[in-house]
N, C-alpha and C positions, 0 to 999 in steps of 0.2 A: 345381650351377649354374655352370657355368666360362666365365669372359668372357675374352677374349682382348683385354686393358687398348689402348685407343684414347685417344678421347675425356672427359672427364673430365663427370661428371656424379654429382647430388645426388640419391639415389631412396628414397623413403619404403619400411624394411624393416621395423624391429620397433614392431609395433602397441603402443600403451600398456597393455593388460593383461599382454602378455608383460616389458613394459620393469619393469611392478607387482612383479609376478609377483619377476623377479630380486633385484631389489635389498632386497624383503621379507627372499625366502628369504634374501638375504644377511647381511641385521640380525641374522636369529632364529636363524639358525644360528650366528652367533658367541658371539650370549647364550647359546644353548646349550650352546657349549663352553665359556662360561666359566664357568657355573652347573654344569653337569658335571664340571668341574677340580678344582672347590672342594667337592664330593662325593666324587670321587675320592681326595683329600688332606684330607679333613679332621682325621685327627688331625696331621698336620704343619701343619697353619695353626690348631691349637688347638679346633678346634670339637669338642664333644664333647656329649654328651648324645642323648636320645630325640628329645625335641623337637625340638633343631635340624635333626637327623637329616631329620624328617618331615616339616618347613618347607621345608628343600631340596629337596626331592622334590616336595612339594606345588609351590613356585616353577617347577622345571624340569618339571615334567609342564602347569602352565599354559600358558607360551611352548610348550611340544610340542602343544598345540591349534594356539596359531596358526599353527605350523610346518604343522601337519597340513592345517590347515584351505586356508592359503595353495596348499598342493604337488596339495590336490585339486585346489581349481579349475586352476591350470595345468594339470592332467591333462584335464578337460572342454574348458579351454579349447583343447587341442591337438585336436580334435573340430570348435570352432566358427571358430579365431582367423581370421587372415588367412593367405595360403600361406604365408610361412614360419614363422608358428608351429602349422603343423599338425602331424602327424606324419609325414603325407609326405613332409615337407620333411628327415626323418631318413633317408630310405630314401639304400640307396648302390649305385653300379653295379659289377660285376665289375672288378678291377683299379683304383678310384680312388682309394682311397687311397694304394697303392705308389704311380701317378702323380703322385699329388699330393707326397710325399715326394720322391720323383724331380727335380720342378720348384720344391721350394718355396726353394732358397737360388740359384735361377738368375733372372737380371736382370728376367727376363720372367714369372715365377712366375704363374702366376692366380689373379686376383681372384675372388670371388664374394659374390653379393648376400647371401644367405643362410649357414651356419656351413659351413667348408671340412669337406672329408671329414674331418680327424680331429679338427674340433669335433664334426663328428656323431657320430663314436666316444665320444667325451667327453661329450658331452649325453647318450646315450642310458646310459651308464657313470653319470651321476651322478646323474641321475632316478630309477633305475634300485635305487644306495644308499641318497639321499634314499625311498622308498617302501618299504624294508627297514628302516631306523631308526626311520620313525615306523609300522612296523607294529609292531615289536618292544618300542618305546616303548609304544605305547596297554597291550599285551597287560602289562608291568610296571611300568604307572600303573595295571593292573588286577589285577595279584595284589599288589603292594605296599604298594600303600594303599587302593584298593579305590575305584577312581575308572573314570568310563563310558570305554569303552562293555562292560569287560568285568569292572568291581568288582562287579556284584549278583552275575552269574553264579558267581563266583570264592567272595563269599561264603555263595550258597544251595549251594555244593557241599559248602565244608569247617562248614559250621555242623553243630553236634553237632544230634538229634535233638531236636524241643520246644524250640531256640534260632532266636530270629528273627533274620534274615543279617542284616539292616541292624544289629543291636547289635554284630558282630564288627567291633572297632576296630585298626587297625595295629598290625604287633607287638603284639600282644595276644594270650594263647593263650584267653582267656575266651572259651567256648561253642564253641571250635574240638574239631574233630573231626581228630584229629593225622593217623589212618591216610590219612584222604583229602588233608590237608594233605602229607602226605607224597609220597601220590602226585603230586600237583601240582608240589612242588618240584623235580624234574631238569628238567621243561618249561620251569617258571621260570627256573630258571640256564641252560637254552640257549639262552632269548630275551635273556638277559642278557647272553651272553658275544657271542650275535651281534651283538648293538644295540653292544657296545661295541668291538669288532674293528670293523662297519660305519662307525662313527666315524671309528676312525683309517684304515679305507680312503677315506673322504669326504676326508679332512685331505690323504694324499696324492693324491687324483685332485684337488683345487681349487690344489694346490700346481702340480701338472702345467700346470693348466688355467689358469693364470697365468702361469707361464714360458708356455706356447704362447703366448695372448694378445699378449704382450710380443714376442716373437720375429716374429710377422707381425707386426703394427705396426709394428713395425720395418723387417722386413726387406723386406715387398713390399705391404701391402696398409694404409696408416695410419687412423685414425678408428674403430675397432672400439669401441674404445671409449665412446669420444662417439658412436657410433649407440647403445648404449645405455641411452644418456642423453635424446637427440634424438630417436630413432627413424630418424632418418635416414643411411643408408651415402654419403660421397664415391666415388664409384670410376671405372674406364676402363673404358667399355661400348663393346661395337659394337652392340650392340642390345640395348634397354632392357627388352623381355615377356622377356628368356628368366629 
């Protein structure tokens, strides 16, 4: 949506489920990482034991509901919102983003109501990981400790014959059935290794997505930020529908 900056004018852009939507994800995701850090390192920060083990997991697979739960409805809500939080509003034209590259540190750079072509890159990049990690996540909240939407299934697989799945308990090898556990486990560790690569590609694509941020605000287009906060963009229109 490229305005070629006039008049200065205030226009209601990001609706309040979308404005929800952000700044949720942004809580849950942090607690995530930090819930996750502190699993990742636990014997250098002392933590040790079964238990605790299972606590953290248990903790960081709760928050990964509401991660989950939050990043669906955004996805429906790209379906219902207002136009720019649809997914149309991700679509991009032949050549606009080199364009926009082109013009973005020249006096006159263009504004836009909606996210510039390489927030759209970015937005649809980071949706994109976010819906990779919490698939990855459910699927090893489901073989790990045996929690919905995929614990029954995980445990009516590896449960030995004449053992009922709901009594196979976490690391527990009681009533487990090794050969089908076995089988299970490369699946596991690829969901693992992706969920946690997908991570630290999230880490770097929000770090990106921050320097950009900072850089228009700056340099040609200010209030990005506080639209979403306000919902509403300051900018130079020459005409206000497009």
């Amino acid at each position: 949506m490229n305005i070629e900056p006039q008049s200065q004018s205030t226009v209601p852009v990001w609706d309040l489920p979308s404005r929800i939507f952000h700044w949720v994800n942004l809580f849950l995701v942090l607690l995530l990482l930090f819930v996750g850090f502190i699993m990742l390192f636990k014997p250098e920060l002392g933590i040790t034991g079964l238990a605790a083990k299972i606590k953290l997991k248990e903790l960081h697979i709760i928050i990964g509901y509401g991660f989950t739960i939050n990043l669906s409805l955004r996805i429906c809500w790209g379906f219902m919102g207002n136009k720019f939080a649809r997914w149309s509003a991700l679509s991009l034209k032949k050549g606009e983003v080199k364009d926009y590259v082109k013009m973005m540190n020249h006096p006159d750079a263009p504004q836009y109501l909606g996210h510039n072509p390489l927030g759209k890159v970015m937005i649809i990049f980071i949706l994109l990981t976010l819906s990779i990690i919490a698939l990855t996540g459910l699927i090893r909240a489901g073989t790990d400790v045996y929690y919905p939407p995929f614990g029954g299934m995980t445990q009516q697989f590896i449960a030995q014959e004449n053992t009922e799945p709901s009594s196979i308990k976490p690391y527990d090898k009681t009533g487990v059935d090794e050969t089908k556990a076995a089988l299970l486990s490369p699946y596991k560790k690829l969901a693992g290794i992706i969920h946690l690569y997908s991570v630290y590609f999230l880490m770097l694509l929000i770090f990106l997505h921050v320097l950009g941020v900072i850089w228009a605000e700056i340099t040609h287009q200010p209030g990005i930020v506080s639209a979403m906060i306000s919902g509403n963009k300051s900018i130079k229109l020459t005409d206000k529908s497009r």
